[in-house]
Structures are given as C-alpha cells and as structure tokens.
MILO-619451 format. One record per residue (C-alpha): residue number from 1; residue in three letters; x, y, z. Coordinates in nm, 2 decimals, padded with zeros to 4 digits. Example, Ala and Ser with C-alpha at 12.3 -4.5 7.8 and 13.67 -1.06 7.14 Angstrom:
+-----+-----+--------+--------+--------+
|   n | res |   east |  north |     up |
+-----+-----+--------+--------+--------+
|   1 | ALA |  01.23 | -00.45 |  00.78 |
|   2 | SER |  01.37 | -00.11 |  00.71 |
+-----+-----+--------+--------+--------+
***
This chain:
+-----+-----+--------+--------+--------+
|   n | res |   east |  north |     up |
+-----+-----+--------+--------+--------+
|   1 | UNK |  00.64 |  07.05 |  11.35 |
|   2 | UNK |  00.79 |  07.25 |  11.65 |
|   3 | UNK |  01.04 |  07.08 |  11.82 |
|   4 | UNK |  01.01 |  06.98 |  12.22 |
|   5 | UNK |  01.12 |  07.21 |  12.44 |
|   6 | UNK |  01.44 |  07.15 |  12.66 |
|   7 | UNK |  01.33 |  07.10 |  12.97 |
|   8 | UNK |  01.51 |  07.28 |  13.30 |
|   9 | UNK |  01.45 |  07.14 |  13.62 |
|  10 | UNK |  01.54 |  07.30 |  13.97 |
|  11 | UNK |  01.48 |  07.09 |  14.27 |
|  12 | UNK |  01.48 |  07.25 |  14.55 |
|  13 | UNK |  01.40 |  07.19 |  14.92 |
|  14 | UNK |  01.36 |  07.40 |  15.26 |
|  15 | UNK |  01.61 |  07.56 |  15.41 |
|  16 | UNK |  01.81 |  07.60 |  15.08 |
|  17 | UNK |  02.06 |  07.90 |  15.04 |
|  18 | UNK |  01.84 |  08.12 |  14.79 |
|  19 | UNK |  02.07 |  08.28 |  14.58 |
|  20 | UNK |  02.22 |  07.93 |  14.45 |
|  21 | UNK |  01.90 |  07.89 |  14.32 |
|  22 | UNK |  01.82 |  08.26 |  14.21 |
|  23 | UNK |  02.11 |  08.33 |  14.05 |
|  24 | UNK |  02.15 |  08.04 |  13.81 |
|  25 | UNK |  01.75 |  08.04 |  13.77 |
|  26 | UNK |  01.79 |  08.42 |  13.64 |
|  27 | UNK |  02.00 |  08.34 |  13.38 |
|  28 | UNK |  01.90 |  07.96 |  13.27 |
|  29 | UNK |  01.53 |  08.12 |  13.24 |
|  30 | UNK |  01.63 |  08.32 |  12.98 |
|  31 | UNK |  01.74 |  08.01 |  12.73 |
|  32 | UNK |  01.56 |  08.07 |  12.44 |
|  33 | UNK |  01.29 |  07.75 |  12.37 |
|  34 | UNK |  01.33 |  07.61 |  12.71 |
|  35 | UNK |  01.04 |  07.47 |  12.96 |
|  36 | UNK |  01.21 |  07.59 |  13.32 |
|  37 | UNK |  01.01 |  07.36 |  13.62 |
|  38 | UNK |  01.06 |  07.45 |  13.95 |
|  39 | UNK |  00.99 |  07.15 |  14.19 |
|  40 | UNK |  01.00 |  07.01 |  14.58 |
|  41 | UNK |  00.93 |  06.71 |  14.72 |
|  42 | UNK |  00.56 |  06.82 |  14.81 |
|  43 | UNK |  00.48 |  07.06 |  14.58 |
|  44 | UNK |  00.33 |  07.44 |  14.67 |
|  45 | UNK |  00.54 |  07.69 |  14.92 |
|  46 | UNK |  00.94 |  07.63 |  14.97 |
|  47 | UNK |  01.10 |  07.84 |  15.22 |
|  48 | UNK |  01.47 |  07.94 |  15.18 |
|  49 | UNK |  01.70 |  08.13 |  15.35 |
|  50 | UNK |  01.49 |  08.43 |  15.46 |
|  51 | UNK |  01.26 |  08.41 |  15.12 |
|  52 | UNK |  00.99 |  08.18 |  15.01 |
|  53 | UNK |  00.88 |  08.06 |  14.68 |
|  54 | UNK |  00.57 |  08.01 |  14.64 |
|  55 | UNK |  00.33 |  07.72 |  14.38 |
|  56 | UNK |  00.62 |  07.53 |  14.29 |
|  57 | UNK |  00.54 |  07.12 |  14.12 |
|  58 | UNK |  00.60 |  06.80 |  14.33 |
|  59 | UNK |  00.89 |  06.61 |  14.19 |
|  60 | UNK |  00.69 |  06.33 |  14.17 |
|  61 | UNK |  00.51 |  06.49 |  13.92 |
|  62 | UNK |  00.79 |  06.57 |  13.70 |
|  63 | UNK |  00.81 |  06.26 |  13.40 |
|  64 | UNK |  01.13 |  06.38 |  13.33 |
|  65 | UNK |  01.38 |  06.65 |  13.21 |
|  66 | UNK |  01.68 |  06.70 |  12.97 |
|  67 | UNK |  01.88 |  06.94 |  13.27 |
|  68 | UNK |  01.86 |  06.87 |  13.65 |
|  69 | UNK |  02.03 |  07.12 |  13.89 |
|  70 | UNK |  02.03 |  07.10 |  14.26 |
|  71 | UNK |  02.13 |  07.43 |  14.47 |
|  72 | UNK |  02.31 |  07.40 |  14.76 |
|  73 | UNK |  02.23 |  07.55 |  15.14 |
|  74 | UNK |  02.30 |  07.48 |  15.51 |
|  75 | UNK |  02.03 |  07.25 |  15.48 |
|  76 | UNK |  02.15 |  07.01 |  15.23 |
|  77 | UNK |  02.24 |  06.72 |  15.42 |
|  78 | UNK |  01.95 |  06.70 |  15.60 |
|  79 | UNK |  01.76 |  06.72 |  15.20 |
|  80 | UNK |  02.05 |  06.40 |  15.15 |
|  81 | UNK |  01.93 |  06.22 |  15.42 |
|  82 | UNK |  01.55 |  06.28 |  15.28 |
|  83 | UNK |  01.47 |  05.90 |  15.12 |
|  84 | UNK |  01.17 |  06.06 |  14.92 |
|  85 | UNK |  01.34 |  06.37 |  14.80 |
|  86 | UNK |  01.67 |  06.19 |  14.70 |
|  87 | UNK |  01.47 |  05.89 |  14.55 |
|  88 | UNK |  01.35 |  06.16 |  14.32 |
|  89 | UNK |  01.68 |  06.31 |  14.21 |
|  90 | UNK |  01.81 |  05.97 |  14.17 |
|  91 | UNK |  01.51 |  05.91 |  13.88 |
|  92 | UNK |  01.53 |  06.24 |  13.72 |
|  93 | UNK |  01.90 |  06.25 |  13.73 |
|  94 | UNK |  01.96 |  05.91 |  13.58 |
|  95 | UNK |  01.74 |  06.01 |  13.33 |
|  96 | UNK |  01.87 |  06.39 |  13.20 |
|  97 | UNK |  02.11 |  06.51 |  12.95 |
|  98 | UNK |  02.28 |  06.72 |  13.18 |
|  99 | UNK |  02.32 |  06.66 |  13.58 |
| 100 | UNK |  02.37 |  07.01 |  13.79 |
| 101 | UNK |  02.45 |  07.16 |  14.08 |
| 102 | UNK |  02.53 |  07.49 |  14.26 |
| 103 | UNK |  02.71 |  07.50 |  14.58 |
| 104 | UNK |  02.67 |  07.22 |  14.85 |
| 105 | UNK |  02.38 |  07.06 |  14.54 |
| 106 | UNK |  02.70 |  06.87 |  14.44 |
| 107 | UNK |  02.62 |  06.70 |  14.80 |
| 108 | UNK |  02.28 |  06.59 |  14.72 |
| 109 | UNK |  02.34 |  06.45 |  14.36 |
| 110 | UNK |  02.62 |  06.24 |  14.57 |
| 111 | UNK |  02.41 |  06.14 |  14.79 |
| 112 | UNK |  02.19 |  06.02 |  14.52 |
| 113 | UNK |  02.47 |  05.81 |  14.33 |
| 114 | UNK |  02.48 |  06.05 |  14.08 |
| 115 | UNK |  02.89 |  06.16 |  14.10 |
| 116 | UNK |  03.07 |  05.82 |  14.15 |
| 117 | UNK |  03.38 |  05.85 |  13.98 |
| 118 | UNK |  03.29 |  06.21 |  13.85 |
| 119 | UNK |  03.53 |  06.52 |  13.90 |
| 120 | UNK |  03.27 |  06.79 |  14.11 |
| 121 | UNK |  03.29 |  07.12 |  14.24 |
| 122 | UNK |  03.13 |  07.27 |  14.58 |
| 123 | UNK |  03.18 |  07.51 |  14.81 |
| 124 | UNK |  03.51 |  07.51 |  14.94 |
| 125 | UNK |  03.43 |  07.50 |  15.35 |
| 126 | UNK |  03.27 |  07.15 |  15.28 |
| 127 | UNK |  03.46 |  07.01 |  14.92 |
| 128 | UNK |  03.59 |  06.74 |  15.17 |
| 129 | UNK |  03.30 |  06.54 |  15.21 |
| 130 | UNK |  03.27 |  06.48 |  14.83 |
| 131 | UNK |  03.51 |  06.12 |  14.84 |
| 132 | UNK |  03.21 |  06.02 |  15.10 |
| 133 | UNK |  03.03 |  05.99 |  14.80 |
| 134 | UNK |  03.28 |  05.82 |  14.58 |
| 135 | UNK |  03.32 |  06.19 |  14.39 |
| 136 | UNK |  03.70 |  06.34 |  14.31 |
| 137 | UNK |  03.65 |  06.71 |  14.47 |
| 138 | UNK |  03.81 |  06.98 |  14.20 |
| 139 | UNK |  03.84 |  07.35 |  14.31 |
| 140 | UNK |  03.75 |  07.45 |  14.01 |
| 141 | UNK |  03.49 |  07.78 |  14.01 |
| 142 | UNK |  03.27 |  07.57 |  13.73 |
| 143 | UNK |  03.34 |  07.19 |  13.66 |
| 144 | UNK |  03.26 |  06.96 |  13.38 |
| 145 | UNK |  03.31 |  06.57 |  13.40 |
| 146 | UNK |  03.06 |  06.47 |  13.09 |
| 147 | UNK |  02.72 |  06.52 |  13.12 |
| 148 | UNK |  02.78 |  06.67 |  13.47 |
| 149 | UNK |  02.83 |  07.01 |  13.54 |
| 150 | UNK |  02.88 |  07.19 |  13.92 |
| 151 | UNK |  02.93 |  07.52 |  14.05 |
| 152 | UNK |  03.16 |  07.60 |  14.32 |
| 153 | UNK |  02.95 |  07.82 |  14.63 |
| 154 | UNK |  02.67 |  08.03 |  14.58 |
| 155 | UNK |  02.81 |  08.31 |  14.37 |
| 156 | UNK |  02.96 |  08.03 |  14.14 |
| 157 | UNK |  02.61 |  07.93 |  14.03 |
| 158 | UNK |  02.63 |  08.27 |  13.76 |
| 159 | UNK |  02.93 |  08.14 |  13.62 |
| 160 | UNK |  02.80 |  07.77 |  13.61 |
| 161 | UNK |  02.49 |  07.88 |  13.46 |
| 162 | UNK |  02.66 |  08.08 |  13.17 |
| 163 | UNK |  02.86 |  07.77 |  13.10 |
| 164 | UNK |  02.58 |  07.57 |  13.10 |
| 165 | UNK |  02.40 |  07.80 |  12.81 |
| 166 | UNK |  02.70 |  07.81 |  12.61 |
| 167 | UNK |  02.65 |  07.45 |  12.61 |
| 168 | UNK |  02.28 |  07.41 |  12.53 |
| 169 | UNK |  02.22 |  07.72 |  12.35 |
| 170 | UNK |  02.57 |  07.87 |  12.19 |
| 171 | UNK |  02.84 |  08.08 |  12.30 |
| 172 | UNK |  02.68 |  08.40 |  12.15 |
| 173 | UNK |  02.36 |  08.33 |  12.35 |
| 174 | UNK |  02.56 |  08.31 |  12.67 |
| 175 | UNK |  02.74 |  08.65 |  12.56 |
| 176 | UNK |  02.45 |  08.79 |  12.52 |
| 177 | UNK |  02.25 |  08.71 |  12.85 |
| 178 | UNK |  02.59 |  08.81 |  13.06 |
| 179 | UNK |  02.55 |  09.12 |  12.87 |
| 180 | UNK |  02.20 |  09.19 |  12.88 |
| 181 | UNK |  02.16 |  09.08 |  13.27 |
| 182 | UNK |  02.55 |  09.31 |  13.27 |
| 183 | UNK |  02.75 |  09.06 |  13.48 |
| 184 | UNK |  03.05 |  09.23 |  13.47 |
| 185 | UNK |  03.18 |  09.10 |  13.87 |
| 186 | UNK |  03.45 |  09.37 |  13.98 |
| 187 | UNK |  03.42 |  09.23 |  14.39 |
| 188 | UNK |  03.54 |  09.52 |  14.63 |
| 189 | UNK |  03.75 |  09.25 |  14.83 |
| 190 | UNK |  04.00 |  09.00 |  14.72 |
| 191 | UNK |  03.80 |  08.77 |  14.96 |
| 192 | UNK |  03.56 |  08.54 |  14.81 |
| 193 | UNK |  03.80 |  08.21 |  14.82 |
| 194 | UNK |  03.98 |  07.99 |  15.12 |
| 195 | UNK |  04.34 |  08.06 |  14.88 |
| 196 | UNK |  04.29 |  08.49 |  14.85 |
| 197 | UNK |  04.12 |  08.56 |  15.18 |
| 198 | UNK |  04.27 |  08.74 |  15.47 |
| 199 | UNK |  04.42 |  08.42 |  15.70 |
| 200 | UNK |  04.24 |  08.62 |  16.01 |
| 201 | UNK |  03.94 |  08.62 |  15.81 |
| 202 | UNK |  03.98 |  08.28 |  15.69 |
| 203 | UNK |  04.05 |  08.19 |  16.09 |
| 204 | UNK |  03.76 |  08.38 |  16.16 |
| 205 | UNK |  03.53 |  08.21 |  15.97 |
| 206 | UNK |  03.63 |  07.82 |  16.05 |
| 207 | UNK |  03.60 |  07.92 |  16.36 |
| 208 | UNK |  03.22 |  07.99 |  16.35 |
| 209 | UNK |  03.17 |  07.70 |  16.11 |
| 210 | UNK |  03.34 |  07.43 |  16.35 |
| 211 | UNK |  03.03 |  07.34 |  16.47 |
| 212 | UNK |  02.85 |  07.32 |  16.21 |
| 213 | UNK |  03.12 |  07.12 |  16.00 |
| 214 | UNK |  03.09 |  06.83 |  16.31 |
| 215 | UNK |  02.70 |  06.82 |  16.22 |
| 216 | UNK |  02.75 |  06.82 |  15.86 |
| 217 | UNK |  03.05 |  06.54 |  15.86 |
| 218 | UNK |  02.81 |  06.33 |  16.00 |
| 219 | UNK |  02.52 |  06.37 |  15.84 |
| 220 | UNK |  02.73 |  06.29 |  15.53 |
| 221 | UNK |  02.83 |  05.97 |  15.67 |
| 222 | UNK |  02.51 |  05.87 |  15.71 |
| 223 | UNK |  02.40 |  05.98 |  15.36 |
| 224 | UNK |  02.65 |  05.75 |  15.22 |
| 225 | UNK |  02.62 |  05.44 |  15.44 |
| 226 | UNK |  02.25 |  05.45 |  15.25 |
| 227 | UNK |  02.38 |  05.50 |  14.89 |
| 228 | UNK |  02.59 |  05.21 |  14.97 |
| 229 | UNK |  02.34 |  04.94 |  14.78 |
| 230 | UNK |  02.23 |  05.17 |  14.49 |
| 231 | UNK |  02.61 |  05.25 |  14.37 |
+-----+-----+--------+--------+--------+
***
C-alpha cells in the first residue's frame, strides 16, 4: 500500500512579496513524495509584487495539511486583518505537523494565535511587532520553537526551506537539492542585515520606511485586539 503523501501548503494572498514565496516553493517542491498546494482565500489569480500566479485552490477547499507556510510582503497586515483569510490559517495551522513562515508570514500566523509563547523569526525592520502577538521575536536567520519553523526576510526563506527538508526528508536530501538548485550565496555586499549594513545605508532605509512602519504598527494593533478571544 503506498503511503499518503506529505502534504505542503502555501497560503498566499495579494500583494505578497513574491520571492518569499518563490524561493522556498523552488526548493520545498522538490521533496521527494510530497503533494505541494498552492492556495488563497478565493481561489484562481494571486497577484504579487509585480508577478501573478495564476489557478491557485481556495483555502477553504484545502481539508488539511501536514506543513503550512505563510510568506511575508508589504501587504501582510492588511492579509492579518482579513477575518476569512486568517480564519483559514487558524484551521489549517492548528491542524499541521509543521507551522511556517517566511518573512513578515511570521505576522500572519500571529495574528492567527498560532506563535503565543513561541520563539519566531521575521524580517528585521518589523521583528518588533511580534510580542503584539504574544510571540518572543529571535534574530535568528531560521528559527525553530517545536513544530514551528520561521524564516527571517525574504532571502531567509532558502535557508528556512533547506532546514525544513532536512527535517521532513533527511539531511542528504537537503544537501542534495542545495546542490542541485547550486545555492552557494557569496552576496557582493556585507549588507543584507540591520547589525552589518552601512549605518548611512541603514539611516537611509528607516528613513523611507517611517511611514510605512506608523501604518504597519497599527494595523498590528488591531490584528491583535481581534486574536484577543481566540488565544
């Protein structure tokens, strides 16, 4: 009798940043004997950031799945304060082996009461908001607290996605994905974190994202005023 296949879900949303979702889906895809679902709240076309993706399953219809990951984007908060969409990760998370994220995803499966008490990982402009949801932000690249794995921003999701197939499917499977798919990261600049950038860079880019972080800080606060009952 063939065994069930391990079910991979991605739940993703308008607006998301694509290459949380890309990069993690390239290599998770590649798991051998797994079933990889690509869902929204309403089913077909999913625009991201500059990219569509097209026929992808309403959540709704999904009974259930052994790994849920959420990517992040700037448009996660406003997916947090999306009653339908979060009702959703709230069932299918409760319900999986493995609870995931990529970027601001951590966000979203907070939103949904799914990182009280848990250690999490997200992008570092916007780790802050984490305790809003009861989470314990960690700078950690990848972090693992249980059954719950998250990836620091955007790039991160490679990295969480190898550790997550060492997990499921072997350290020797992971090696040799990385080495098929040759992720070998050799960055040109030593600026891809708030601790080794430039401080003019680092200046340079709060500066743009003060706005934005006024928006976000409060849509987070309203997130979590609505978890309040279901923690």
């Amino acid at each position: 009798m063939n065994q069930p296949s391990f079910r991979i879900l991605f739940a993703i949303y308008s607006g998301m940043t694509q290459l949380d979702f890309t990069g993690s889906y390239q290599f998770l895809s590649r798991t051998p004997g797994a079933n990889v679902i690509v869902a929204s709240a309403s089913g077909g076309s999913v625009e991201s950031e500059g990219l569509t993706f097209a026929g992808t399953q309403r959540l709704a219809d999904v009974t259930a799945c052994d790994l849920l990951c959420v990517p992040g984007g700037l448009s996660a908060l406003d997916a947090a304060l999306d009653d339908t969409f979060i009702a959703e990760i709230r069932r299918l998370g409760s319900g999986a082996r493995y609870v995931t994220s990529v970027c601001t995803g951590s966000l979203i499966l907070g939103a949904a009461g799914l990182l009280t008490g848990r250690r999490a990982a997200c992008h570092w402009a916007w780790r802050h908001l984490l305790p809003l949801f009861g989470a314990l932000p960690d700078t950690g690249r990848v972090v693992r607290d249980g059954s719950v794995i998250t990836g620091g921003g955007v790039t991160a999701g490679i990295d969480f996605a190898l550790t997550v197939l060492a997990e499921i499917a072997g350290e020797d499977v992971a090696k040799t994905i990385q080495l098929g798919l040759e992720y070998a990261p050799a960055p040109p600049f030593e600026s891809g974190r708030s601790e080794t950038a430039p401080p003019e860079i680092l200046e340079r880019y709060r500066e743009r994202m003060a706005p934005l972080l006024v928006k976000r800080e409060a849509q987070a606060r309203k997130a979590a005023m609505r978890l309040s009952p279901n923690i």
